[in-house]
N, C-alpha and C positions, 0 to 999 in steps of 0.2 A: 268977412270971417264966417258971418252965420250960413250963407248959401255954400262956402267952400267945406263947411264941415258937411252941411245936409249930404252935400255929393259923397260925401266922403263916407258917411253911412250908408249910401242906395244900396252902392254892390256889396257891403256888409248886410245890409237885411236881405238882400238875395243871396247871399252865400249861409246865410243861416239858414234861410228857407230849403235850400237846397240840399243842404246835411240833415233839414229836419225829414224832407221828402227822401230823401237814403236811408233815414236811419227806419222810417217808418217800412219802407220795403223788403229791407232786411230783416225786422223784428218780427211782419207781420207775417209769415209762413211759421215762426217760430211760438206767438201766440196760438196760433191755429193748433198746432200739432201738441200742443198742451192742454190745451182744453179740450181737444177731443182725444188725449189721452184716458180722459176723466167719464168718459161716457160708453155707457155698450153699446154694442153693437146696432140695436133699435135705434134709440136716442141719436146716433151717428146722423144717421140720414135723416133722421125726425125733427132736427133742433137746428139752430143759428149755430152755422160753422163757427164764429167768433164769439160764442160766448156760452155759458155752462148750462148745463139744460137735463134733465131728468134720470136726478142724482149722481151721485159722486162715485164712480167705481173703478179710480185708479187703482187702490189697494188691488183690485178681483181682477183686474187687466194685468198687473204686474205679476201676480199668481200665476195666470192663464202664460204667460209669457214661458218664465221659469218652468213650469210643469205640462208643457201642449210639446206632444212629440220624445215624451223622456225625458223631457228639460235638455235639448241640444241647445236650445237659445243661448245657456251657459255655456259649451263647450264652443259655439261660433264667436260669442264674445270674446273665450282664452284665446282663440285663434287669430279674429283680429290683433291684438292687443301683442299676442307674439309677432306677427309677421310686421304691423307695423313699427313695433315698438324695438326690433330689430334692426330694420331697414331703416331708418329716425335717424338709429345712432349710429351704424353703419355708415350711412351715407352721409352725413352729415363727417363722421372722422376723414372719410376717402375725401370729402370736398377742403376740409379745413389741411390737410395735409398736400392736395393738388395744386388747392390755391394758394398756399405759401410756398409750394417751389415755384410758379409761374410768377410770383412776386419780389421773391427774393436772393431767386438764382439767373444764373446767364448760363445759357446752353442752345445749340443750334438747333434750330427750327423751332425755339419756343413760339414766337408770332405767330408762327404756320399751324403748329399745333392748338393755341390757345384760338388762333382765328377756325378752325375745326371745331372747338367747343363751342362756339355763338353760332355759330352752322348748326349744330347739332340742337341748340336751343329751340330754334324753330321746326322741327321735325317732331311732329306728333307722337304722342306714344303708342299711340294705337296702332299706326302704322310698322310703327316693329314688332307688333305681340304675333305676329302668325309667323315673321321669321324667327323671332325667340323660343317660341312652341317646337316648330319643327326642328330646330338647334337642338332643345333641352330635351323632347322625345328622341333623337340621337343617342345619347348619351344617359338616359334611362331617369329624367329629373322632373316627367310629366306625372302629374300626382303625387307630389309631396311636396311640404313646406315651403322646401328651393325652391320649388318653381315662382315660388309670390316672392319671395324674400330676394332670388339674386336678380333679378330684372331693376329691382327697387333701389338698389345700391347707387346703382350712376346716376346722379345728378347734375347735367350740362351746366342747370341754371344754380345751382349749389357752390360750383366749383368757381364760376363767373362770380358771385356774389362774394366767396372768400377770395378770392385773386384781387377784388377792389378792396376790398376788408385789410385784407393782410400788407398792401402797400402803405395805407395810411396808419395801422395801430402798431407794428411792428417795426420799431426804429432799425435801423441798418446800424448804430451803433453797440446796442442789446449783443446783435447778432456778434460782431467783432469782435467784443468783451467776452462771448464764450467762447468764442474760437480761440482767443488768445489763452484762455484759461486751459485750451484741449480738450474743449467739449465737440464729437462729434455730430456732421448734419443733424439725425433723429434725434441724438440727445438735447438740441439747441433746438430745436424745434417741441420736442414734448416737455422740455423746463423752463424753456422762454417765450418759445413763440406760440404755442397754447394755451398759456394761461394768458397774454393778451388776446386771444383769438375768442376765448370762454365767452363774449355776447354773441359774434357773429356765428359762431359754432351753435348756438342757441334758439338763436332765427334761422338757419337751414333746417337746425332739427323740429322744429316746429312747421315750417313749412312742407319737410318731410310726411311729417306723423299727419296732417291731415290729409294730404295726397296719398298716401298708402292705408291709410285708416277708409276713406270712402273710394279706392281700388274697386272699379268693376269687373273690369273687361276681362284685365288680367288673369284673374281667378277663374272668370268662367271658364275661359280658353285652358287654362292650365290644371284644371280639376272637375273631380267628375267624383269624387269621395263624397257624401254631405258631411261626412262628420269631420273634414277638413278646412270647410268651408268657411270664410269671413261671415260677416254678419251682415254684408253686404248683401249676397249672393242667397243668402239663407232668408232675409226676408223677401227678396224679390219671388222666391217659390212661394212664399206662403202666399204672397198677394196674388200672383196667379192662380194658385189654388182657389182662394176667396175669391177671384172672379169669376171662376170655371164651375163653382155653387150658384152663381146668379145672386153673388150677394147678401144671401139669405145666412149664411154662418159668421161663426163669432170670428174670422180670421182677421176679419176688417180691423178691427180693436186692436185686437192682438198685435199686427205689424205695425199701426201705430205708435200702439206704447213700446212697442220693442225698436221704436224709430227713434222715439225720445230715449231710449235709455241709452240707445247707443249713440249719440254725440253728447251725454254728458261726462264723458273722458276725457272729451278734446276741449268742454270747455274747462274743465276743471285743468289740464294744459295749460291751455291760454292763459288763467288767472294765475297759477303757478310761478308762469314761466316768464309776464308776458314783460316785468320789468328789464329781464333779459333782451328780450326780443325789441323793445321799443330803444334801448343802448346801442345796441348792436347795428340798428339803425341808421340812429344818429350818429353815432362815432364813425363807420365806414361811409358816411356819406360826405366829412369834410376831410379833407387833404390839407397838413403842412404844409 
C-alpha cells in the first residue's frame, strides 16, 4: 500500500512542479513590467530588471504617460476599449446566435457549412488583413473605426465553441414548449435559449476582448490617423521613437508604464467576469 501510494504521488509532485514552472513563466514578464514601471528612465537600464532600484517614480511615469504628446495616451486608450469592447460583444451575439442554429436547427448543407467554419478556424488572420484592406478601401472603410471593429466580428473559433455550447445547455424540450406557446425562432432564442447561452456567450466574449484589445496588425494596415489609433499601435511608435534617440529619452519609461496600464482592463475583465467564463467551461464540455 505504501509504495502504491508513493507512485501515486510521483506524477503528482511533477504535475505540481510543472504548474509551478508555468505559472512562474507567465508571472514572470508580468513582475518585470511592474517594477520597472516604478523606475525612470536612468534606473531602467542602471538597476536589476527584477527588482526596485533607485526610487519609486510610478506616480511621475503615469504623469509622463497621461500628459507626453497632449495626453493622446488617453484618447488611444478610449479607442481601444471602443473597438474592442464593440467587437467583444458583437461577436460574441453573432457566435451565440450561429451556434444555436447549427445546434438546434436542420437545414441543408448545415454539415457543409459548419464543416467551412473549422476550415476557417485554421486560417490565419493575418492572412486575410491585406484582402480586408483592399475590400474595405473599396468602399471607403480604410481609416475609420470600421475598419478595426468589422473584421473583429467573425469569429470561426466563437461560433464552433457556441455550436458545442448550445447542443448541451439548451434542452430541445425548452425549445418545443415555446414553439407550442407561438413563440417565434428569435424570440425562442433571445427568451430561452440566451439566457441558458449567458456563460458560454461570456467566454467567447472574453476570449474576444483580449484578441481585439492586443490587435496589431490589423490596425496598422487599416489606419494611418494617430489619433484613431489603439494603444497598441501608439505604443509601438513611441518605442521606436525611444530607439531612434539611442536611448537616451524618457520614452523608455513612458511605454512601459503605459504597457502596464493598458492590460489592467483585461485583468480587471478577467476577475469580473471570470466566474462566468470558467461555467461556461465546464457546462459546454459535458453532454447529457
Amino acid at each position: 500500500m505504501t509504495s502504491h501510494t508513493a507512485s501515486v504521488r510521483r506524477p503528482s509532485n511533477l504535475l505540481t512542479l510543472l504548474m509551478l514552472a508555468c505559472l512562474v513563466y507567465f508571472l514572470l514578464p508580468l513582475l518585470w513590467l511592474v517594477v520597472s514601471a516604478t523606475k525612470n528612465n536612468g534606473s531602467l537600464f542602471s538597476t536589476f530588471g527584477l527588482w526596485f532600484g533607485g526610487g519609486f517614480d510610478l506616480f511621475g511615469n503615469l504623469h509622463d504617460v497621461f500628459t507626453y504628446n497632449d495626453g493622446i495616451y488617453g484618447r488611444w486608450l478610449l479607442n481601444t476599449a471602443l473597438y474592442a469592447g464593440v467587437s467583444a460583444v458583437g461577436s460574441a451575439f453573432l457566435a451565440a446566435l450561429g451556434g444555436y442554429a447549427f445546434a438546434k436547427f436542420r437545414f441543408p448543407g448545415r454539415n457543409l457549412l459548419f464543416g467551412l467554419v473549422l476550415g476557417s478556424i485554421m486560417v490565419p488572420s493575418t492572412v486575410l488583413t491585406i484582402p480586408t484592406y483592399l475590400l474595405f478601401s473599396k468602399i471607403g472603410l480604410v481609416n475609420t473605426p470600421l475598419a478595426v471593429i468589422v473584421p473583429m466580428l467573425i469569429s470561426p473559433f466563437g461560433l464552433y465553441l457556441m455550436r458545442v455550447y448550445a447542443d448541451s445547455a439548451v434542452p430541445d424540450s425548452l425549445i418545443d414548449a415555446a414553439r407550442v406557446d407561438g413563440a417565434g425562432p428569435f424570440r425562442t432564442f433571445w427568451q430561452v435559449g440566451f439566457r441558458l447561452l449567458l456563460p458560454g456567450f461570456v467566454t467567447v466574449l472574453l476570449f474576444q476582448l483580449v484578441a481585439s484589445w492586443n490587435n496589431y496588425f490589423l490596425p496598422l494596415i487599416m489606419l494611418n490617423n494617430p489619433k484613431l489609433y489603439p494603444v497598441t499601435i501608439g505604443l509601438a511608435q513611441w518605442q521606436a521613437q525611444a530607439g531612434g534617440l539611442g536611448g537616451a529619452h524618457a520614452l523608455f519609461s513612458i511605454v512601459i508604464t503605459g504597457s502596464l496600464v493598458s492590460i489592467l482592463p483585461l485583468v480587471a475583465a478577467f476577475l469580473l467576469l471570470q466566474r462566468y467564463w470558467q461555467g461556461g467551461l465546464a457546462t459546454g464540455s459535458v453532454k447529457d
